[in-house]
N, C-alpha and C positions, 0 to 999 in steps of 0.2 A: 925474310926480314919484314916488320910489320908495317905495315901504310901507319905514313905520317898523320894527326889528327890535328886540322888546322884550328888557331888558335885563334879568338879575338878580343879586344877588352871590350865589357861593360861600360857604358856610359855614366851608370848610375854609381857601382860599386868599386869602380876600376880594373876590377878582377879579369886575369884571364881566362878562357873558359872556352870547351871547343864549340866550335860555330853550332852547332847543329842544335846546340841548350840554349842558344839566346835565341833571339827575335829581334829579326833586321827591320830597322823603318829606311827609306832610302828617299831621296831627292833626287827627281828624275831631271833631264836633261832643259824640260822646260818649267822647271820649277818646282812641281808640282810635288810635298810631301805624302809620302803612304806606307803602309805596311808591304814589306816582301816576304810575303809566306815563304816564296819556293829560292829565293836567295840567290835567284841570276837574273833582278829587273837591272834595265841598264844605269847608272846615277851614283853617286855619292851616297856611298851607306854609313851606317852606326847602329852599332847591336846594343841593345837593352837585355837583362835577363829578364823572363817572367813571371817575377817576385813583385810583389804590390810595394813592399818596401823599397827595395832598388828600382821601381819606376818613381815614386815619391820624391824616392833626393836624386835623379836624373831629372825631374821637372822643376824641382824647387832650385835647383843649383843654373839651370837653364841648358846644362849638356847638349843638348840637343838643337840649341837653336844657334848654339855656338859652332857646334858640330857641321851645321847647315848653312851659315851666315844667313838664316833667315829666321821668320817667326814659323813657330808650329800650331799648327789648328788645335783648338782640346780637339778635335771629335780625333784626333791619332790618339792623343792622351785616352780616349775614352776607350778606344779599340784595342791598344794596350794594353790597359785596367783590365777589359773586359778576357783579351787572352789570358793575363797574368789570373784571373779567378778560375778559367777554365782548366788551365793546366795545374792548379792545386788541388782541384775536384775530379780531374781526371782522368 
């Protein structure tokens, strides 16, 4: 039987999509927002995919700070931006 491929939505697009194609930002325990590369920090997560358009309307819609009941730093927005160009190019 094949392994289940766990599922999660976009914040941006709403789409579901399995974990391993998005890009978790999480909100750790004392606050603090960040990117989780490796997808088991401890906190309140939310996956983004890394499409410059689906982070666009996840920033402009505020997703994420909704997501968080908090504000988010640009410099995540930037670090996002900056993964969502690397993984276009490759």
């Amino acid at each position: 039987m094949p392994k289940k491929v766990p599922l999660r939505q976009c914040v941006g697009c709403r789409e579901m999509k399995p974990k391993r194609e998005l890009v978790r930002v999480v909100r750790s325990p004392e606050g603090t927002v960040s990117l989780d590369h490796s997808g088991k920090s401890p906190g309140r997560g939310a996956y983004v995919c890394p499409d410059p358009a689906c982070l666009r309307k996840a920033q402009k819609s505020g997703a994420l700070s909704r997501a968080f009941g908090t504000a988010i730093p640009p410099e995540i927005y930037d670090a996002l931006a900056k993964d969502a160009r690397e993984a276009q190019h490759g």
